[in-house]
C-alpha positions in Angstrom: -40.8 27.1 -69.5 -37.4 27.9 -67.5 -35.3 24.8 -67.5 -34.3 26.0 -64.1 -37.9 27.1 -63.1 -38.8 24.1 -60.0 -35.2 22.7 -60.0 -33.5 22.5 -56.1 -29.9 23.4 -57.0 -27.0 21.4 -54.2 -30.7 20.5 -52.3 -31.1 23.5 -50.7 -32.1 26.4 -53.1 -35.6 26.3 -55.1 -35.9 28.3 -58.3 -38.7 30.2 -58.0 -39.2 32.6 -60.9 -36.9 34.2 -63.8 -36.1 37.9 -62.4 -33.8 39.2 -64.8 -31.1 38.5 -67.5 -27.7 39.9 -67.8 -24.8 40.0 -70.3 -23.2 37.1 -68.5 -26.1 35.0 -66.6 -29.3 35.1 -65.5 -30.9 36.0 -62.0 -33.7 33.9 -60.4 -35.5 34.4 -57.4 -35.5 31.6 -55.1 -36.3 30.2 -51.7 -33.3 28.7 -49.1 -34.6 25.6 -47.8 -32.1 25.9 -44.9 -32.5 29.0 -43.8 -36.7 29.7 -45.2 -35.5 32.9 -46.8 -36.4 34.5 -50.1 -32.8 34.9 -52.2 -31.6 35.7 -55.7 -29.4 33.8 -57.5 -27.3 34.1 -60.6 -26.4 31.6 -63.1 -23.9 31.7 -65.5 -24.8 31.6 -69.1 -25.0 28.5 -70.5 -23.1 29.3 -73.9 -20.3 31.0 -71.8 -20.6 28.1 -69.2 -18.5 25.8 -71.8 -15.5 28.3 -71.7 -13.4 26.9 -68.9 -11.7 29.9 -68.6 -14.2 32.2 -68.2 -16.3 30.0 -65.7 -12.8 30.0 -64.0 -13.1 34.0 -63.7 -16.8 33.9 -62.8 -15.8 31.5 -59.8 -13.2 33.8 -58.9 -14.6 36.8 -59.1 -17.6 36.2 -57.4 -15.7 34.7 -54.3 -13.6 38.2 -54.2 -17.1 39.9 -54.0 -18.3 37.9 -51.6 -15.8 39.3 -49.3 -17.7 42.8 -49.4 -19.9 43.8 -46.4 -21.5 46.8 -46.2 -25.2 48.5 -46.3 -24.8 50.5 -49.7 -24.2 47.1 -51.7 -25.9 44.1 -52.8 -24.8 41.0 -50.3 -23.6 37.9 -52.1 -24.3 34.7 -49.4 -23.0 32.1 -51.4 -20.9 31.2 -54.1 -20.9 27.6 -55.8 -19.3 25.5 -58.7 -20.0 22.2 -60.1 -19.6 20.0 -63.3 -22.8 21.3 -64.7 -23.5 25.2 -63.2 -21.7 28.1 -61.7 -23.7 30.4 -59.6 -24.0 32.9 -56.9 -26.8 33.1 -54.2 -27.2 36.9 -53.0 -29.7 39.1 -51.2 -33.3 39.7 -52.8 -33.9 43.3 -53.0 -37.5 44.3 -52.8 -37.1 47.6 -54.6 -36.7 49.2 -58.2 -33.4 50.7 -60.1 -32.2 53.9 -59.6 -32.6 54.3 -63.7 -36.6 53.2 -63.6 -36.7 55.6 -60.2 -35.5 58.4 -62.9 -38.0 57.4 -65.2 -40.5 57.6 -62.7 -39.3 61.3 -61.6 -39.6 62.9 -65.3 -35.7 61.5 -65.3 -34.4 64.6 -63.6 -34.1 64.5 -59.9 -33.7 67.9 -57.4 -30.4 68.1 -56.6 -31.1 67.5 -52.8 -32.2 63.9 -53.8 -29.4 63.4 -56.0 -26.8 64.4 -53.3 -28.9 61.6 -51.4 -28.0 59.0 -53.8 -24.5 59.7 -55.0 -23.3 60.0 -51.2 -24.6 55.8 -51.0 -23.3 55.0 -54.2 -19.5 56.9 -53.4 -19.8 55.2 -49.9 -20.2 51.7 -51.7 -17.6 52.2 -54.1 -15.0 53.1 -51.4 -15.6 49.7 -49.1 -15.4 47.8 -52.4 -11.8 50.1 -53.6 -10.9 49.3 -49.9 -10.8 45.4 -50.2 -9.6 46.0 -54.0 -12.8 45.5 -55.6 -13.5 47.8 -59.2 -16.4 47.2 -60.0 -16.3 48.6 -63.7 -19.9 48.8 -64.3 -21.4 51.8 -62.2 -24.7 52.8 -63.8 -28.3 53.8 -63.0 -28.9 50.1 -64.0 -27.1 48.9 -61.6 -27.9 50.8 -58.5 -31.0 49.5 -56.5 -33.0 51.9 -54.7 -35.2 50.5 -51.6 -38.6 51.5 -50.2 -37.1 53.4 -47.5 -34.6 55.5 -49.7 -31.5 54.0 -49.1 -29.8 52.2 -52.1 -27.6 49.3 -53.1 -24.5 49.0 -55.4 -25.7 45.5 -57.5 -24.0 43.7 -60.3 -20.2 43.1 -59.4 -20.6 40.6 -62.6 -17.8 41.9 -64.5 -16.0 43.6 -61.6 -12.2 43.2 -61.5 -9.7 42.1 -58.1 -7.5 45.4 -58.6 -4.2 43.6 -59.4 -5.9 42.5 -62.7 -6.9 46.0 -63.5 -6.9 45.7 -67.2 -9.7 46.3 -69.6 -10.8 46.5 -73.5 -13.6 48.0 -75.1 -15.6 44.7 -75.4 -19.0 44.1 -75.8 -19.4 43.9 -72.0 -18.8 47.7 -71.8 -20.7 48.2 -75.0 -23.9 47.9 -73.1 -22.5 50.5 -71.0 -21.2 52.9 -72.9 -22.8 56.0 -71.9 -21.2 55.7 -68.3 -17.7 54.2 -69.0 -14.2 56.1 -68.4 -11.9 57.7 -71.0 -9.0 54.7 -70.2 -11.7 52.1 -70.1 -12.7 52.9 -74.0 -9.2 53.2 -74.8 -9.2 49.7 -73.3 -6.2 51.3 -71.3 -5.2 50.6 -67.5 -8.1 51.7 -65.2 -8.1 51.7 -61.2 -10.7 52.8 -58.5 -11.0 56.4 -60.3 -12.8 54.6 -62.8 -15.7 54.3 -60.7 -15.7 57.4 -60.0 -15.5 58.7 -63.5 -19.0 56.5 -64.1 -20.3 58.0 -60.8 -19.8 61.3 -61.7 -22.0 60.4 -65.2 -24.8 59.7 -63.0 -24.6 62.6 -61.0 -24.4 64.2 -64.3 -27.6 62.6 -65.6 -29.8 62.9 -62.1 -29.0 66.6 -62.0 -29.7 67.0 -65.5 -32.0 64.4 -67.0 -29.5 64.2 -70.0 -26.6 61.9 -69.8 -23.2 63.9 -71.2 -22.6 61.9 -74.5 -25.2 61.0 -77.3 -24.6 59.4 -80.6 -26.0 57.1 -83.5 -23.4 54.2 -82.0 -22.0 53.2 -79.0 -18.4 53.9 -80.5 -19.6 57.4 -81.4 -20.5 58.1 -77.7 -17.2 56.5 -76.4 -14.6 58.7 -79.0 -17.0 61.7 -77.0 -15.9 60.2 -73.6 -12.3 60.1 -75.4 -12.3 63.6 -76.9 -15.2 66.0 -75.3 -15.9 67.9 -72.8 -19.8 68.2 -72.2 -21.9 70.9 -71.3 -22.1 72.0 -67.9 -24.8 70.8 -65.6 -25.8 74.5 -65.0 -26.1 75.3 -68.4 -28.9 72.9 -68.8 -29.9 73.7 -65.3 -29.2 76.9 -63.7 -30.9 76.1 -60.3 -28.2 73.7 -59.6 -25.1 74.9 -56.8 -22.3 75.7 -58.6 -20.5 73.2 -55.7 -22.2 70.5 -56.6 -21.4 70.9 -60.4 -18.2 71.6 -59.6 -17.7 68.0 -58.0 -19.4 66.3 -60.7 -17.2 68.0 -63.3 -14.0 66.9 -60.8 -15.3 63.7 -61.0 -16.0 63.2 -64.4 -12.7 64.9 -65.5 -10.9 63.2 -68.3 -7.5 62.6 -67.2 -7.5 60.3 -64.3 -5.0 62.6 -62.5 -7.2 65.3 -62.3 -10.0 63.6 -60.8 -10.9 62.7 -57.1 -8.2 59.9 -55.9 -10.3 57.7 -53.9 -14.0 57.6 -52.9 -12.9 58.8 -49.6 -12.1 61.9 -51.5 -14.9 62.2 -53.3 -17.1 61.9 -50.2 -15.6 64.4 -48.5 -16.6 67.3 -51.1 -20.0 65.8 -51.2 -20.0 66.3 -47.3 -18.4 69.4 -46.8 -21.0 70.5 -49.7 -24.1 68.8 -47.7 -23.1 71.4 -44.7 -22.8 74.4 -46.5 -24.2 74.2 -49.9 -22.6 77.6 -51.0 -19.0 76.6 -50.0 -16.6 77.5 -53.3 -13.9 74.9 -54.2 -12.1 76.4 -56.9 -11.2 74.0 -59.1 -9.2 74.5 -61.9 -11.3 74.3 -65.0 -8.5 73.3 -67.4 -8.8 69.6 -65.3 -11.7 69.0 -66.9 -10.5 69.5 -71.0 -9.3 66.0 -72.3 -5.9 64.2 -72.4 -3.5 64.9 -75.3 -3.7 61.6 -76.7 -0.5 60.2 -79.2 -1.3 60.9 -82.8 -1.4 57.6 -83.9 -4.2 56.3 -81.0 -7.0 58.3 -82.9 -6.4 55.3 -85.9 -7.0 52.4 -83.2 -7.8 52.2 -79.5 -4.8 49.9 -78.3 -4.9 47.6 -75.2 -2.2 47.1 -72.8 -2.2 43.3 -73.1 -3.5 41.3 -76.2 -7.2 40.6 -76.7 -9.2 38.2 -78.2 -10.0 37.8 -81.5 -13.6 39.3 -81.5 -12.3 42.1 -79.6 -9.7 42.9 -81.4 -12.2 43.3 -84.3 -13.9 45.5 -82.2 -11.0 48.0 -81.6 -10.5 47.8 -85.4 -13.9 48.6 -86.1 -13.7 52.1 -83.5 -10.9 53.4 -85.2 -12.3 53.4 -88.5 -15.5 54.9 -87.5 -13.7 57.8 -85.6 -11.7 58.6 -89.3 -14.7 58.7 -90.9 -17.0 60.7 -88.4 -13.5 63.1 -87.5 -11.1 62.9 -89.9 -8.1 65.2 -89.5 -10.2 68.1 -88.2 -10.7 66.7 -84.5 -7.0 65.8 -84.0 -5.3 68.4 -81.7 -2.2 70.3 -82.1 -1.8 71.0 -85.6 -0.5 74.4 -86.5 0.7 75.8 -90.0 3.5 77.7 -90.5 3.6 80.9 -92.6 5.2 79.0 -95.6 1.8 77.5 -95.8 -0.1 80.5 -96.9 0.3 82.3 -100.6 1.7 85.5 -100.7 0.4 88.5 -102.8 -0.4 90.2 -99.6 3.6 91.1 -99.5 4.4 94.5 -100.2 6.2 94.7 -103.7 10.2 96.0 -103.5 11.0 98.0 -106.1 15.0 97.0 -107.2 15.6 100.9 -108.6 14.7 103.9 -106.6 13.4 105.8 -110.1 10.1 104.0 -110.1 9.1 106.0 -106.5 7.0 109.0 -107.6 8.9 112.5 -106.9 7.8 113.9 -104.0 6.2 117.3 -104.0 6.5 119.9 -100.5 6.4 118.8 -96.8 4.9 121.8 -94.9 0.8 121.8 -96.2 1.2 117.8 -95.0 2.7 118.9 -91.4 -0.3 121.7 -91.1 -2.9 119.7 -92.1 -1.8 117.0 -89.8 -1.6 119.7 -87.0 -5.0 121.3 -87.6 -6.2 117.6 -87.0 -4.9 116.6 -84.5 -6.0 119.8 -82.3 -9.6 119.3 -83.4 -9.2 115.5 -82.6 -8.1 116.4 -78.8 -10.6 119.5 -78.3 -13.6 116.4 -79.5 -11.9 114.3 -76.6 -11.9 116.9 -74.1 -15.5 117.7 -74.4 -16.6 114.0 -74.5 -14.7 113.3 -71.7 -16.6 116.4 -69.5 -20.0 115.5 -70.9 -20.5 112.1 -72.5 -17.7 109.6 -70.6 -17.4 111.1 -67.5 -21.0 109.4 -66.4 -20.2 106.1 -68.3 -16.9 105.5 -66.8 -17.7 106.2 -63.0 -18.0 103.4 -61.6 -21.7 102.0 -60.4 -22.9 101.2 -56.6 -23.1 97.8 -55.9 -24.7 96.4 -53.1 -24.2 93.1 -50.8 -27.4 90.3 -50.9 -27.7 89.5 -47.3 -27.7 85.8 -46.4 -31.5 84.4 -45.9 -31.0 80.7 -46.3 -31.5 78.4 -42.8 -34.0 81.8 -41.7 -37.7 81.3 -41.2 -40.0 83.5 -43.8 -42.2 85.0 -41.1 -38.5 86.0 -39.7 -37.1 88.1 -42.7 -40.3 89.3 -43.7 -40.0 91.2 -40.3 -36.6 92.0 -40.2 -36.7 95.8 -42.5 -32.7 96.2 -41.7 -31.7 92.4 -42.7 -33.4 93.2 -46.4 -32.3 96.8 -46.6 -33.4 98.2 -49.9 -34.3 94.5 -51.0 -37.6 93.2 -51.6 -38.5 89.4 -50.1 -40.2 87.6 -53.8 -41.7 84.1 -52.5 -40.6 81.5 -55.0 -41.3 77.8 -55.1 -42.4 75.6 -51.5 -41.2 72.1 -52.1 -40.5 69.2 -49.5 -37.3 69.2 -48.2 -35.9 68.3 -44.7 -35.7 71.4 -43.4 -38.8 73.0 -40.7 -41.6 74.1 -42.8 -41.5 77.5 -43.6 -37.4 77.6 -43.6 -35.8 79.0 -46.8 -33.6 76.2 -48.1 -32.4 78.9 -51.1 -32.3 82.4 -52.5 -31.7 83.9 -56.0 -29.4 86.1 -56.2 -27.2 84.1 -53.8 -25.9 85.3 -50.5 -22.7 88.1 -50.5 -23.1 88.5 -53.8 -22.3 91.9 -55.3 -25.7 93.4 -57.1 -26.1 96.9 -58.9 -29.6 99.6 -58.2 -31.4 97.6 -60.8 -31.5 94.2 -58.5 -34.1 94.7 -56.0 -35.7 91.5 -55.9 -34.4 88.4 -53.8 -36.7 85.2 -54.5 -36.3 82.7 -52.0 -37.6 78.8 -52.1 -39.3 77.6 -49.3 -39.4 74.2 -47.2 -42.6 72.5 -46.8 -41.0 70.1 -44.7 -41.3 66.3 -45.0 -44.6 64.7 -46.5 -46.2 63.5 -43.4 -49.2 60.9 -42.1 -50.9 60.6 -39.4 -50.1 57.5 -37.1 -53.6 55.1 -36.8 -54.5 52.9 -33.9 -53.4 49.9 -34.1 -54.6 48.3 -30.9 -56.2 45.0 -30.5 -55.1 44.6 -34.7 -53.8 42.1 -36.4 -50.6 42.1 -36.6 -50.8 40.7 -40.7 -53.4 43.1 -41.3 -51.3 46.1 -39.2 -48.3 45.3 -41.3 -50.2 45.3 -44.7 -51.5 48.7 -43.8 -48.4 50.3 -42.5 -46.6 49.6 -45.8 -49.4 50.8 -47.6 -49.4 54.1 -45.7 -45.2 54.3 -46.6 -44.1 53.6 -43.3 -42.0 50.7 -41.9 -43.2 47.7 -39.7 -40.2 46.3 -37.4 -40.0 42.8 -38.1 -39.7 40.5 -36.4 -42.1 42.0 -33.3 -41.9 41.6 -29.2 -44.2 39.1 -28.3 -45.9 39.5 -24.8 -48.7 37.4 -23.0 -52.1 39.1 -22.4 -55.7 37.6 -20.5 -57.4 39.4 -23.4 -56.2 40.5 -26.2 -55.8 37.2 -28.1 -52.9 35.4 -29.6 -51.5 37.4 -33.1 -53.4 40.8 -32.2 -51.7 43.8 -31.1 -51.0 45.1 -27.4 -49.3 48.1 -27.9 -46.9 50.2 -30.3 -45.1 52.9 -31.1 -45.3 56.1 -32.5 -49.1 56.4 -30.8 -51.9 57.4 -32.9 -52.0 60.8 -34.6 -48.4 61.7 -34.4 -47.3 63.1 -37.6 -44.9 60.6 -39.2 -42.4 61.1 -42.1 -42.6 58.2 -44.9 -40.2 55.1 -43.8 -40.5 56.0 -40.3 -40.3 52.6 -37.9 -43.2 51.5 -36.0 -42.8 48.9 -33.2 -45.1 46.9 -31.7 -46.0 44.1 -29.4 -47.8 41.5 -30.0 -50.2 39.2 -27.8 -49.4 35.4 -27.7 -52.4 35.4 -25.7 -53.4 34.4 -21.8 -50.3 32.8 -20.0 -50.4 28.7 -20.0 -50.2 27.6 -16.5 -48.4 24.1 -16.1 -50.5 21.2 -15.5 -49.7 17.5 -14.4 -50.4 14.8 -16.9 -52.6 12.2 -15.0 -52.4 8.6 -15.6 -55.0 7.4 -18.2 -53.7 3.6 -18.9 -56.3 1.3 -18.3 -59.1 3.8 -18.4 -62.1 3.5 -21.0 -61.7 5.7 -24.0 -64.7 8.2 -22.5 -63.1 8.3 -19.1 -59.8 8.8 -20.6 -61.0 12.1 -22.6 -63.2 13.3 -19.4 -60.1 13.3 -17.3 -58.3 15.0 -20.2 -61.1 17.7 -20.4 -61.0 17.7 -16.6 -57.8 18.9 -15.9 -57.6 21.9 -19.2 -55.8 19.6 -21.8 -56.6 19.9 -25.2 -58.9 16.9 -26.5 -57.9 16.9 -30.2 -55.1 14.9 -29.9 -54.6 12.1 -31.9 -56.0 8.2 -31.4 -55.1 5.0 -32.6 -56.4 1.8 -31.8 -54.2 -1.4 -32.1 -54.8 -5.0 -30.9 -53.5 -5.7 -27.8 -53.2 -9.1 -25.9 -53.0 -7.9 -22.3 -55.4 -4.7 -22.4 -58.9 -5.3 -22.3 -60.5 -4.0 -25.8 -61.3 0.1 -25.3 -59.1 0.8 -22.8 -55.8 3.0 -23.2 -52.7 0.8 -23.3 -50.6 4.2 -23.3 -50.5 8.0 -23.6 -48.3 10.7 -24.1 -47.3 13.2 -22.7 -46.9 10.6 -20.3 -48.2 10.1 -16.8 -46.7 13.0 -14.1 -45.0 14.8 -16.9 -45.9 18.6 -16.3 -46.8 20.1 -19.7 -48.9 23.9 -20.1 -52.8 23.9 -20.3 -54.1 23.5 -23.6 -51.2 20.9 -24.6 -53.0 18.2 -26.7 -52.8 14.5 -25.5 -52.4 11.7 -27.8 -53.8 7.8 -26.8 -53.7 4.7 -28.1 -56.2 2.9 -27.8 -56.5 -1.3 -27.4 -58.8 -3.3 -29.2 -58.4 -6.5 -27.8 -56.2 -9.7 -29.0 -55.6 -10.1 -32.4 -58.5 -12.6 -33.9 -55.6 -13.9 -36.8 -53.1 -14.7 -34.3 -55.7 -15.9 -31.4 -55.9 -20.0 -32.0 -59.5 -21.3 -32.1 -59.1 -23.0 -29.1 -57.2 -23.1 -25.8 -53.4 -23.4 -26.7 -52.4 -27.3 -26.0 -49.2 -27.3 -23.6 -46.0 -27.9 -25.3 -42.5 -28.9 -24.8 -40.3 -25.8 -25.3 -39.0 -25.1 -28.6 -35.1 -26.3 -28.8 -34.7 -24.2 -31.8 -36.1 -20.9 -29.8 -32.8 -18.4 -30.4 -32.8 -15.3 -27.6 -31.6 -12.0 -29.6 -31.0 -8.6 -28.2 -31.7 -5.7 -30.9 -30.9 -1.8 -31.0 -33.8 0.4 -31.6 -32.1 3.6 -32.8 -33.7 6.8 -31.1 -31.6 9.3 -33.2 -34.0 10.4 -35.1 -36.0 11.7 -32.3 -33.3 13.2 -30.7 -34.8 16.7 -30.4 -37.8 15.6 -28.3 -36.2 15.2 -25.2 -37.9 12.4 -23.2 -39.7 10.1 -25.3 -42.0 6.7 -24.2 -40.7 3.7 -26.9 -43.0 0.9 -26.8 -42.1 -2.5 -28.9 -44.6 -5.1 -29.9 -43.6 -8.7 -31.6 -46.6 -10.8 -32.7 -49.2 -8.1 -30.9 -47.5 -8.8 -27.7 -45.5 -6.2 -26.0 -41.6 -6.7 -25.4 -40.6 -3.4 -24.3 -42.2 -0.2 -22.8 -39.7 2.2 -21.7 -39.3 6.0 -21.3 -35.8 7.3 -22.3 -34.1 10.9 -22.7 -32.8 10.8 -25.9 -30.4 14.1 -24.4 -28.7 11.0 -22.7 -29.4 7.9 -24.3 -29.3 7.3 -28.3 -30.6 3.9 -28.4 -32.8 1.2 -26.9 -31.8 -2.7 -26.2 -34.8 -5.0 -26.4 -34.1 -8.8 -25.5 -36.6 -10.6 -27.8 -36.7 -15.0 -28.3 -38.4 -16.2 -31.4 -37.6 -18.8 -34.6 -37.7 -17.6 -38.5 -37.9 -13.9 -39.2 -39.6 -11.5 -36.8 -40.8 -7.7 -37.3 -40.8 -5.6 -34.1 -44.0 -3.0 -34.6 -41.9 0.2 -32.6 -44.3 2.7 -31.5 -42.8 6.5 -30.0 -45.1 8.5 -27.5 -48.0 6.4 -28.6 -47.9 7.1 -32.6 -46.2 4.1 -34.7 -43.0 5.1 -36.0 -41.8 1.9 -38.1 -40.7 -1.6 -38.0 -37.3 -3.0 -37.3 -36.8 -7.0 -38.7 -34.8 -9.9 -36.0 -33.3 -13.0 -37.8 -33.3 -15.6 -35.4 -32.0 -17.9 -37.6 -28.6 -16.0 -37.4 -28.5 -17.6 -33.8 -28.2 -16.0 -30.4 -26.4 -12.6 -29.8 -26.5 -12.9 -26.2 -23.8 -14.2 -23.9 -24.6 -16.9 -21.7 
């Protein structure tokens, strides 16, 4: 089992269960005591836990994460350090990866979907670049995607402050090397554009279903990052808009100069693109061919500051793979001059005119060359009127008219939008858009077409997935929720609360949509909930001194609850089975229903009672007179309270006090030796307090 698994870490947070384990710690779900919530919490690995310096960087880290507030990323509550753990508390997501979502889909998403996430994710990344977070890990992994759609950035555990923005090729992004930047596996300087390099790699891999770079080892796939340019997301996938390819490539460019500057950048294009998915950026496609990297940095990746020992094995280890996979035939630039190549294609000078042949007569040469060259332009001419003149005129072309945002019952009736174009129905899949709206055609609007494209397929909305609301009236509000999530839609927690004469407490009174409204999946249903008939105030009677059965009569009598609680104590002055006090206490006005505790007498105590009539004696000279402090702190939330002291069975105080006002009691007790004082709070015994009389009188004369 866990060693952590039951433990109450700084008496607040209970580990729960084990929930997952990281490069650098492992994450537990547990429960906060102070504030009864569900959280996860991270705990630094105990091998790298005896490394002072990188429990120092944990610590420091994590309190720069902390800082970050916003609904795309993972909340960290809490961060703490002791002698024996370092951790941080943070939000429990109820909700799966973006990278077992993918799995889930067949790995490749539609690009509407994947225009969903990346938006999040870019918006998450520019919040954390805005307080100078880099979080240097952006991966499927590491992105959380909720029950109603949204997602959250997780896993700032190797993140950076941007002032320390320097990396290696470690084994921390050895797990990650499908989705790191150029610079970062050069172990070079990296900034925010980073991110967005690794972002673009999963825009890449949800449009596609392929990431950019295999290979047998992760320092085959990061010389790739280094050195190659993928394949474009259309050619895998034609039905994706050239715009949003376009932005991934941007993204994903190798030089950090020809990518996106900021988030904010980023998220723009993905906007702009959102509005008008045929908009045309016209980038410049030489951005995206890789840097011109020194010579001698294909032998060794080198770092900007010195590394450790095990990563400077590492580093090693890269270059000498990259020889042996590349050699000299991947490294760019090299040319050969002419003096490279042999030369027995030279034309041989001859050093005395004698060895030419004689020459014989010129003229048959000139008519020969004449005779051909007439037949050569009469054949010109008469391909030129017959075969050429046809091939080289130029072809009609024709304008596809624009039939995305139009209804298909709409175009199929309108004979002068199509023209000489035929409507082809393509796919229906759900999208956003009013059922029946055409979301995309093939070949795309303005386009220019020639005669033999006379087909135009358009896809077609379905609109949302939809359910139909159910009554949820005179429900319970457990069982309502239950069924709500199970339908896909989303109960508001907490709900109103309202009184009602019938509906009874915890079942529901009304809510919102009403049944049999179509409803899209996540959609928000409200509701109110019954806390059942209003309590009308009642006034406590006085029950002292009654019999136990007339007591609970009077009780019953005047709609208090009867399942109070009932002790019976010996009592020198009450008369045995009658009620030496009560609480709520006498004229205190308290609602109907409110339960009222007694306590009950049963007569003088037979052990302290003397087996006769007590012989008259002189007073004790040793009797001391004390006055002690009953401390009402602990009851300080209960407002007005009735305190009732006993010494020996016989009472010495009975007083009602508002603790709002008054934090402690004085009782003035006499007595010899060592008493106990038996303290009793609204009837129920609370504890025992000791008075040493033999420590002699406390009160002033």
């Amino acid at each position: 089992m866990d060693q952590y698994i039951g433990k109450l870490l700084d008496n607040r947070y209970e580990i729960l269960e084990l929930v997952g384990t990281g490069g650098m710690a492992k994450v537990y779900k547990a429960r906060c005591h102070r504030l009864n919530r569900l959280v996860a919490i991270k705990i630094l690995r105990e091998d790298l836990s005896q490394d002072a310096e990188f429990r120092r960087r944990f610590h420091d880290e994590s309190q720069a994460v902390a800082m970050l507030s916003h609904p795309n990323i993972v909340a960290v509550y809490d961060v703490s350090r002791s002698s024996e753990l370092e951790y941080i508390v943070m939000e429990l997501i109820d909700g799966i990866t973006l990278k077992q979502y993918m799995q889930k889909k067949g790995n490749k998403l539609n690009w509407r979907e994947a225009l969903h996430f990346i938006t999040q994710i870019t918006k998450a990344l520019g919040h954390a670049h805005s307080r100078g977070i880099i979080h240097r890990d952006i991966k499927p992994h590491n992105v959380m995607v909720l029950r109603d759609g949204s997602v959250k950035v997780a896993d700032f555990g190797i993140a950076r402050v941007a002032s320390g923005g320097h990396s290696t090729l470690t084994q921390e992004a050895l797990g990650s090397v499908h989705y790191i930047s150029p610079e970062q596996a050069r172990g070079s300087h990296i900034d925010n554009r980073s991110d967005l390099y690794s972002a673009g790699v999963v825009l890449y891999e949800m449009l596609t279903g392929r990431l950019p770079f295999e290979g047998d080892t992760p320092v085959a796939v990061a010389i790739q990052h280094i050195n190659s340019i993928p394949l474009s997301p259309r050619e895998l996938e034609p039905s994706i808009p050239e715009a949003l390819e376009a932005i991934t490539m941007k993204a994903m460019a190798p030089s950090p100069d020809n990518r996106y500057l900021s988030a904010d950048e980023m998220l723009a294009d993905l906007e702009e693109f959102r509005k008008n998915p045929n908009i045309n950026f016209d980038y410049n496609t030489s951005e995206f061919d890789p840097e011109e990297v020194p010579e001698d940095e294909y032998t060794q990746v080198r770092p900007v500051h010195p590394v450790r020992s095990q990563d400077r094995r590492y580093v090693e280890e890269s270059g000498r793979v990259y020889e042996e996979e590349y050699g000299q035939r991947r490294r760019p630039g090299r040319r050969y001059d002419e003096d490279d190549y042999s030369a027995p294609h030279r034309n041989r000078r001859y050093e005395d005119e004698d060895e030419f042949p004689r020459r014989g007569p010129v003229w048959p040469v000139f008519l020969a060359t004449a005779a051909v060259l007439l037949f050569v332009v009469l054949m010109v001419a008469f391909l030129w009127n017959t075969v050429f003149a046809n091939m080289l005129t130029p072809s009609e072309t024709y304008a596809v008219p624009e039939l995305v945002g139009k209804t298909l019952e709409e175009v199929q009736g309108d004979s002068e939008l199509l023209g000489r174009f035929k409507l082809v129905e393509g796919e229906t899949i759900t999208d956003e858009a009013e059922p029946g709206t055409i979301i995309d055609q093939s070949p795309k609007a303005d386009s220019k077409v020639d005669e033999t494209v006379t087909d135009i397929t358009v896809t077609i909305s379905g609109g949302l997935e939809t359910v139909l609301m159910i009554d949820l009236l005179d429900m319970d509000f457990n069982e309502a929720c239950n069924t709500l999530r199970a339908m896909g839609l989303k109960p508001v927690v907490p709900p109103d609360y309202a009184n009602h004469e019938t509906i009874e407490q915890n079942h529901i009174i009304s809510y919102t949509p009403l049944k049999d409204v179509p409803l899209t999946p996540g959609t928000e249903i409200h509701m109110v909930v019954s806390r059942g008939p209003e309590a009308k105030p009642v006034k406590m009677p006085d029950l002292a001194g009654m019999t136990k059965d007339l007591a609970m009569a009077t009780i019953s009598q005047h709609n208090l609850g009867k399942d109070g609680r009932i002790e019976e104590v010996h009592d020198d002055k009450v008369e045995e089975g009658k009620v030496i006090s009560q609480y709520p206490t006498k004229d205190t006005e308290v609602p109907e229903g409110t339960d009222v505790n007694l306590v009950i007498s049963k007569g003088p105590d037979p052990t302290t009672q003397p087996p006769d009539p007590p012989t008259p004696v002189e007073p004790d000279p040793n009797m001391t007179v004390r006055e002690e402090s009953i401390d009402l702190a602990p009851y300080s939330e209960m407002g007005i309270i009735n305190v009732r002291v006993l010494m020996d069975g016989v009472e010495v105080a009975n007083e009602t006090v508002d603790t709002a006002m008054q934090m402690s009691l004085p009782v003035r007790v006499t007595g010899t030796g060592v008493k106990t004082l038996a303290i009793y709070i609204n009837g129920m015994a609370s504890g025992t307090q000791s008075v040493d009389f033999t420590q002699g009188s406390n009160v002033n004369a």
